[in-house]
C-alpha positions as CSV (number, residue, x, y, z in Angstrom):
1,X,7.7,116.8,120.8
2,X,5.9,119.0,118.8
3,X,3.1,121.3,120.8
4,X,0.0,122.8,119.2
5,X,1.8,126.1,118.2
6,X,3.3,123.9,115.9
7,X,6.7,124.4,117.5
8,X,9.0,121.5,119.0
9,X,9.8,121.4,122.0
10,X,12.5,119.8,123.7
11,X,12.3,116.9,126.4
12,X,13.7,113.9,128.1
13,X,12.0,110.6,127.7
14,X,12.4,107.5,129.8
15,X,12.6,104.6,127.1
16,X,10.8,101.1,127.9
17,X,11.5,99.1,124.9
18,X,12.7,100.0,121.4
19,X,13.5,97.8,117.7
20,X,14.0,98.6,114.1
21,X,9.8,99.6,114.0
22,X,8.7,100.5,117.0
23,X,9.3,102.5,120.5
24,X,7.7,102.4,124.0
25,X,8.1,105.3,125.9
26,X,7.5,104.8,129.6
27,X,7.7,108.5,131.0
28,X,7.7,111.9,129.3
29,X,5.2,111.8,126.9
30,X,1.4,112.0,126.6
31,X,-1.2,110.1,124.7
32,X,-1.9,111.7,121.9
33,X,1.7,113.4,121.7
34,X,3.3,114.4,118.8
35,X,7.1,113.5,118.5
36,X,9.4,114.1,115.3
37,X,11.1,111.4,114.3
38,X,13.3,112.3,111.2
39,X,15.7,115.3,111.5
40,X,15.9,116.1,115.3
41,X,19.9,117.0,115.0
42,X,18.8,119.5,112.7
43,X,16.2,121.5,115.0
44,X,16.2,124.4,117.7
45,X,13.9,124.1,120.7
46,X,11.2,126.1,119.7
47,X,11.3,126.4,116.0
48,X,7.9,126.3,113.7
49,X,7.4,122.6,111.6
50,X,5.2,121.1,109.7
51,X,4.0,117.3,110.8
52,X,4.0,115.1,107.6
53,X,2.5,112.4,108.5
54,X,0.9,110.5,111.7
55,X,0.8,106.9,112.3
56,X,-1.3,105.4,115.4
């Protein structure tokens, strides 16, 4: 999840339901959260990104 430093942050996440478009998270997020989605393997907890896009 990424905070409003800008930074992500590590967590666990209790999955609901998942397909090929879309994911249901049933515990360990917020509304309004914003999760990366693309690259994950690649970051540290607490480095600096920069969101690209937001979908709702």
């Amino acid at each position: 999840m990424i905070g409003g430093d800008g930074k992500v942050q590590r967590r666990n996440v209790q999955l609901l339901q998942f397909d090929t478009d879309s994911v249901v998270v049933s515990h360990g997020l917020s509304a309004g959260e914003k999760v990366v989605t693309a690259g994950v393997n690649s970051l540290a907890d607490g480095e600096l990104v920069n969101a690209e896009t937001e979908v709702e």
